[in-house]
DOLO-570098 format. One line per 2 residues: number of its first residue (from 1); for each residue x negated, y negated, z of N, C-alpha, C, CB. Coordinates in steps of 0.02 Angstrom, whole numbers, plus 50000, padded with zeros to 5 digits. Glycine has a CB too. Layout:
<rs>
NUM = X,Y,Z,X,Y,Z,X,Y,Z,X,Y,Z; ...
</rs>
This chain:
<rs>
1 = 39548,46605,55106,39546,46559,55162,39534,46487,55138,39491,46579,55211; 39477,46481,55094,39478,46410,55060,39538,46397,55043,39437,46399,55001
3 = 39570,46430,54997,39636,46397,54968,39700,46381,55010,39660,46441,54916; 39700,46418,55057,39737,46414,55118,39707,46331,55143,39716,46490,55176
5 = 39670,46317,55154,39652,46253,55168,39657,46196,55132,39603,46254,55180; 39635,46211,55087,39658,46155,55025,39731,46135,55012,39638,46184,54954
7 = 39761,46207,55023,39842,46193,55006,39856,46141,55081,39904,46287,55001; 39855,46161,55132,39865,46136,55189,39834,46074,55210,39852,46180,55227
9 = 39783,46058,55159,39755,45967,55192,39811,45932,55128,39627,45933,55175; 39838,45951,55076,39852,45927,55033,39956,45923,55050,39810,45971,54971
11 = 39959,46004,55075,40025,45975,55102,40042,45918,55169,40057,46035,55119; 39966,45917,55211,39962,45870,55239,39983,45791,55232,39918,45880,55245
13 = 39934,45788,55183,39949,45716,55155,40007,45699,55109,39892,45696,55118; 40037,45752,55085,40118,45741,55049,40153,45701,55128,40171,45846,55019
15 = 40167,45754,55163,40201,45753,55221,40182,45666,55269,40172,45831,55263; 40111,45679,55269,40115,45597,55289,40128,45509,55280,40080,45595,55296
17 = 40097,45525,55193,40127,45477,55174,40197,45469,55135,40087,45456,55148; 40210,45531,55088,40247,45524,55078,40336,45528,55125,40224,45549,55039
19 = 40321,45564,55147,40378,45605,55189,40371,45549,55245,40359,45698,55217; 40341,45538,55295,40319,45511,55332,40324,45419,55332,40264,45544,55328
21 = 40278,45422,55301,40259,45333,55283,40326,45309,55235,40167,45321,55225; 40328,45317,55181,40364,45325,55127,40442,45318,55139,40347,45387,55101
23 = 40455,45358,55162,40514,45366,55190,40566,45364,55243,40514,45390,55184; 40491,45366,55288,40521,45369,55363,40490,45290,55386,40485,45448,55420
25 = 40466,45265,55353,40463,45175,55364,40469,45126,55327,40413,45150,55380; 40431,45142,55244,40441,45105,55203,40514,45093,55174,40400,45123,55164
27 = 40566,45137,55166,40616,45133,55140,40643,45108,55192,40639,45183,55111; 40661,45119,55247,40699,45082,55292,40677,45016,55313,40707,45117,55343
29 = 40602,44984,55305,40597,44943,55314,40659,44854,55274,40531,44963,55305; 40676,44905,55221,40724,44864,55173,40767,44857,55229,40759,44900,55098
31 = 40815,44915,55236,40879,44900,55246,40861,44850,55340,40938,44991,55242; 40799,44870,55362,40779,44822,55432,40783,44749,55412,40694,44836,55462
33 = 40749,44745,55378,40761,44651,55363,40823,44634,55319,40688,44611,55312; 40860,44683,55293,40937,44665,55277,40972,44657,55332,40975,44716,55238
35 = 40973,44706,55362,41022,44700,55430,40990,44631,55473,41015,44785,55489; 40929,44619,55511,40917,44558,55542,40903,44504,55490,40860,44565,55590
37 = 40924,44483,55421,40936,44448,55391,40996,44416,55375,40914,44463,55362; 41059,44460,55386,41124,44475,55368,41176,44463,55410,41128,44533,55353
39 = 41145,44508,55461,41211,44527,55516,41208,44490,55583,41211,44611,55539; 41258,44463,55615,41245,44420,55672,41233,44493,55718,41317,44358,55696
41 = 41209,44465,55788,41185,44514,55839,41257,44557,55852,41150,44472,55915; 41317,44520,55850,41381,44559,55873,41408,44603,55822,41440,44512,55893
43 = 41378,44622,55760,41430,44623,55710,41413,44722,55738,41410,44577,55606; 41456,44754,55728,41464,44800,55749,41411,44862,55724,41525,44803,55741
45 = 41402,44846,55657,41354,44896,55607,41277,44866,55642,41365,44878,55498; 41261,44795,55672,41208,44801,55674,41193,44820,55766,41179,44737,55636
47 = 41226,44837,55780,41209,44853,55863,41207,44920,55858,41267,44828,55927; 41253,44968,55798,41228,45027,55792,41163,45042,55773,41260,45054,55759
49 = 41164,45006,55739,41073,45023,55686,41011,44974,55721,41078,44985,55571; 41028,44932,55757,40970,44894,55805,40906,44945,55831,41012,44862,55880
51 = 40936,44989,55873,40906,45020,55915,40862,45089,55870,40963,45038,55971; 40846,45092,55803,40840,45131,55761,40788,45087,55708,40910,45156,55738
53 = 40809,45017,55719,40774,44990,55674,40706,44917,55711,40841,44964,55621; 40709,44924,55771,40706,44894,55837,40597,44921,55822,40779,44946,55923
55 = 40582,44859,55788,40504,44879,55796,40477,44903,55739,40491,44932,55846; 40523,44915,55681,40498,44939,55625,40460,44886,55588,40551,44969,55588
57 = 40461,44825,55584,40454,44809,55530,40383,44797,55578,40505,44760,55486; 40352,44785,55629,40312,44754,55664,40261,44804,55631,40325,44744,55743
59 = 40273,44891,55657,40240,44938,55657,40209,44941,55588,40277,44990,55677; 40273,44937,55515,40247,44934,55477,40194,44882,55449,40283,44944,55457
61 = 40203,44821,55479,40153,44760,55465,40068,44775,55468,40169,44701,55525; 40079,44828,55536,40024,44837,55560,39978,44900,55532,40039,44838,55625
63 = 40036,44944,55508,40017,45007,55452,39997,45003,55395,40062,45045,55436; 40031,44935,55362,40000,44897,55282,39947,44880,55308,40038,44826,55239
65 = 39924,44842,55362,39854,44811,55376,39813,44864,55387,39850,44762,55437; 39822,44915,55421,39775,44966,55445,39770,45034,55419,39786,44972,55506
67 = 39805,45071,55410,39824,45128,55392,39812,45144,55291,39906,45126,55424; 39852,45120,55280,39852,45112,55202,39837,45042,55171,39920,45131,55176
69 = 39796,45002,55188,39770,44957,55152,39712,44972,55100,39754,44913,55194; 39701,44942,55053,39658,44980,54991,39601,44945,54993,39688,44979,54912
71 = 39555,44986,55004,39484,44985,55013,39452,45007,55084,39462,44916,54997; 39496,44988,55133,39469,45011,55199,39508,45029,55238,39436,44972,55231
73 = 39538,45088,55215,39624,45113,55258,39577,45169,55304,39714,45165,55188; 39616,45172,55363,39594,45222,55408,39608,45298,55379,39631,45209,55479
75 = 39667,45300,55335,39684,45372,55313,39629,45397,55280,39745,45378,55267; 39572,45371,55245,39540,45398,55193,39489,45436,55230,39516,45347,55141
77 = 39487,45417,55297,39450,45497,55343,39468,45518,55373,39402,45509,55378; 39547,45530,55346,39583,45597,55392,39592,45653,55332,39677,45575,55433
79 = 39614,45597,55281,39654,45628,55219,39623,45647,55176,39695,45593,55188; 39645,45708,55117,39589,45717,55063,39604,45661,54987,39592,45811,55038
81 = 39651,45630,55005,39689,45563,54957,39624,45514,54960,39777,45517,55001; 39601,45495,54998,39546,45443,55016,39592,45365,55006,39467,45453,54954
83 = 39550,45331,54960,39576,45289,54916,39620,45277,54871,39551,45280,54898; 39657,45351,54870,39690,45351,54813,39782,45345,54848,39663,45428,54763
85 = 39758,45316,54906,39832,45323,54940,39908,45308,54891,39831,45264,55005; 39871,45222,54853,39910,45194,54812,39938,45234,54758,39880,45143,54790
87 = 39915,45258,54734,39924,45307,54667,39960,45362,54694,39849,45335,54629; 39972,45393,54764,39994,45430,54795,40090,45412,54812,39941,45431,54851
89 = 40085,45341,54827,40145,45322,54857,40181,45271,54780,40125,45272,54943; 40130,45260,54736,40166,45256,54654,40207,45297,54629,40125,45259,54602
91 = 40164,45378,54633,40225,45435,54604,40274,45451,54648,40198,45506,54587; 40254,45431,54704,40326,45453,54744,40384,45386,54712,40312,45447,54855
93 = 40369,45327,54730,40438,45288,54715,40453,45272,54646,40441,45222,54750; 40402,45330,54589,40438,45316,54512,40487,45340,54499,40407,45335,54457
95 = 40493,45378,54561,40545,45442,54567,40595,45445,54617,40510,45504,54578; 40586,45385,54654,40626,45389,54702,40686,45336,54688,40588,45379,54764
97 = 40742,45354,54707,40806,45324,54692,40836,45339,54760,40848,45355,54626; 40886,45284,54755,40913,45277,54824,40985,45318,54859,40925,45204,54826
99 = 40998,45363,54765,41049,45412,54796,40990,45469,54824,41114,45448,54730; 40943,45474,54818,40921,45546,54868,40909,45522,54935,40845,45589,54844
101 = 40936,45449,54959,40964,45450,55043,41035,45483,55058,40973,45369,55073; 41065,45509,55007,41148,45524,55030,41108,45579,55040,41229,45522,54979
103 = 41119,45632,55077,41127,45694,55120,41133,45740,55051,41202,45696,55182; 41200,45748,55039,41243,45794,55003,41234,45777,54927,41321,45788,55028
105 = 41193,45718,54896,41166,45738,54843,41104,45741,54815,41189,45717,54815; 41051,45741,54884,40978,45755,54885,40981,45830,54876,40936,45731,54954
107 = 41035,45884,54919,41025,45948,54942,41059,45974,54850,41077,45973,55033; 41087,45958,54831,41112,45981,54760,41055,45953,54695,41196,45943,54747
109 = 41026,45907,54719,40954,45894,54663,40907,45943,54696,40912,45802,54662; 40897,46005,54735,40852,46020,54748,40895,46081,54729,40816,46000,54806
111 = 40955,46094,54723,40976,46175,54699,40984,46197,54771,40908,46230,54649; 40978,46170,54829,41013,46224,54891,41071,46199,54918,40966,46238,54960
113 = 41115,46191,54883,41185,46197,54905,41227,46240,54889,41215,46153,54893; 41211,46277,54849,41228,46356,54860,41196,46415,54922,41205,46386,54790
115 = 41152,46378,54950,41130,46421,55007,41197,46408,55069,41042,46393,55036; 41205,46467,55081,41264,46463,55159,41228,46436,55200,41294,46536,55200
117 = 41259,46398,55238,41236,46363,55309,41156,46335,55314,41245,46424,55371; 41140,46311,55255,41109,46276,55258,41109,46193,55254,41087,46302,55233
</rs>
């Protein structure tokens, strides 16, 4: 039962910051201030991706200030990471490259594209 817990506060905090924070804000925060840096309001790519990218960068402003800031981040009493958020979201982007956003060659660096219908 302990270990059952341990594994589970720990896949926790993969999932939040990395998976989560990491990925699901920090990386897109790029291509957010490319596109409203770049693209006029009409240009066709950015009225698709507006509504997707519409608040991100605010949210994240407010997530660097609060959430994961180092020394007094709110995560460090949810999470079993504490302080160590930084060192957490280091190994993720030593490793992160921007072909594991294509779909079809994240699922072949992980070996399941030989699975059917997955």
């Amino acid at each position: 039962l302990y270990a059952k817990m341990w594994f589970r506060c720990a896949d926790v905090n993969l999932y939040s910051l990395v998976t989560h924070f990491a990925r699901g804000h920090a990386v897109n925060e790029v291509f957010a201030v490319a596109c409203y840096r770049n693209l006029p309001n009409a240009h066709p790519i950015f009225r698709l991706l507006q509504p997707h990218l519409q608040g991100l960068i605010a949210v994240n402003v407010q997530a660097r200030a609060v959430l994961v800031n180092p020394g007094r981040n709110v995560l460090s009493m949810f999470l079993s990471s504490g302080d160590n958020l930084s060192i957490v979201l280091d190994n993720y982007f030593r490793k992160f490259s921007y072909e594991d956003l294509i779909v079809p060659k994240y699922f072949e660096s992980r070996g399941t594209e030989a699975i059917p219908e997955y």
